[in-house]
N, C-alpha and C positions, 0 to 999 in steps of 0.2 A: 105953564108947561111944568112936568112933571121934573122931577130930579134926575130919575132915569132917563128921560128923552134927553137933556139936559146935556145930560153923563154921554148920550152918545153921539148926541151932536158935537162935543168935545172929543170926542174917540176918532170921529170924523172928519173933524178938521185937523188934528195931529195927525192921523195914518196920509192924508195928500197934502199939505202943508209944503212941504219939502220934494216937490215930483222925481226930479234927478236925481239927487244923493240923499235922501230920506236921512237923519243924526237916530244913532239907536236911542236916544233918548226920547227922542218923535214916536218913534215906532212903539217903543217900548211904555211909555205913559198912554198911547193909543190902545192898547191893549187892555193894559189895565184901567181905564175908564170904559169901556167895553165889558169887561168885567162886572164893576161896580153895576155898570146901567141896568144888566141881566138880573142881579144880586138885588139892587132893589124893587126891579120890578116884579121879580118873584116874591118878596117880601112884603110890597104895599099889596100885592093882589092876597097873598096868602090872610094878611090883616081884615083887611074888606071883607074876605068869606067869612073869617073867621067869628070877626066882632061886627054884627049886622046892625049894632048898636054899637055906642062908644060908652056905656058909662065909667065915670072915672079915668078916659082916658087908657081904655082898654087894648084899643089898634096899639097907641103906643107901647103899651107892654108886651103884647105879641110881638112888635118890630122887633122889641130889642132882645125877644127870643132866639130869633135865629141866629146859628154858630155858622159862620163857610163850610167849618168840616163837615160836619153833619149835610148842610146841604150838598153838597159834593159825593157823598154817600147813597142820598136819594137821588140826586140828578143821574149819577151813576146809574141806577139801578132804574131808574126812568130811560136814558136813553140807550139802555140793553136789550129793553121789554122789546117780547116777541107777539106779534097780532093784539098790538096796542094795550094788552091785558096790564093790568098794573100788578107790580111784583108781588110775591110772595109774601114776604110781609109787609107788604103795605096794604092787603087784600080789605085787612077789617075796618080801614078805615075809607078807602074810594071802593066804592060800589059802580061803577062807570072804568069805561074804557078812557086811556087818556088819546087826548088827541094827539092828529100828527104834526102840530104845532109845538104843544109841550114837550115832546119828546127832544123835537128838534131845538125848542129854547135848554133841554137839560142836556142836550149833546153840545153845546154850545159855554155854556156854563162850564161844564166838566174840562174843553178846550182850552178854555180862555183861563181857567186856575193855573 
């Protein structure tokens, strides 16, 4: 299993853990493993396009590319997009419509920060 799945089957079992009086602690680490899950699975997916090969160990150094903020910036800007078209300047680099999948995992991410 992946870290992300991982991440939110822990996300999962803190948000009901507690049914009746939930400790903001519960809640509040639920959240933020939830976070985490979205965060790296946009991140191992983004590696995999990116490095379709590993040499040297490449994926890893894309992984440790990405900043939150910057993603938060794009996810932003991802789950704004109107008739799926991908933003403005993100134009030169996706030639494709995003789906209404990603949009909803970048509305999500944006949430969960």
């Amino acid at each position: 299993m992946s870290l992300a799945n991982d991440l939110l089957s822990q996300a999962r079992t803190l948000a009901i853990n507690e049914p009746r009086r939930p400790k903001q602690a519960s809640l509040r680490r639920a959240v933020s493993a939830a976070y985490y899950a979205i965060f790296h699975l946009l991140v191992e997916d983004a590696a995999r396009q990116l490095a379709t090969a590993n040499p040297a160990g490449l994926r890893e150094k894309i992984r440790r590319a990405f900043a939150h903020t910057e993603m938060k910036k794009v996810c932003r800007d991802f789950a704004r997009t109107k008739n799926r078209a991908p933003p403005d300047n993100l134009k030169t680099f996706l030639s494709t419509r995003l789906s209404p999948e990603l949009i909803s995992v970048a509305g999500a991410f944006v949430d969960l920060q």
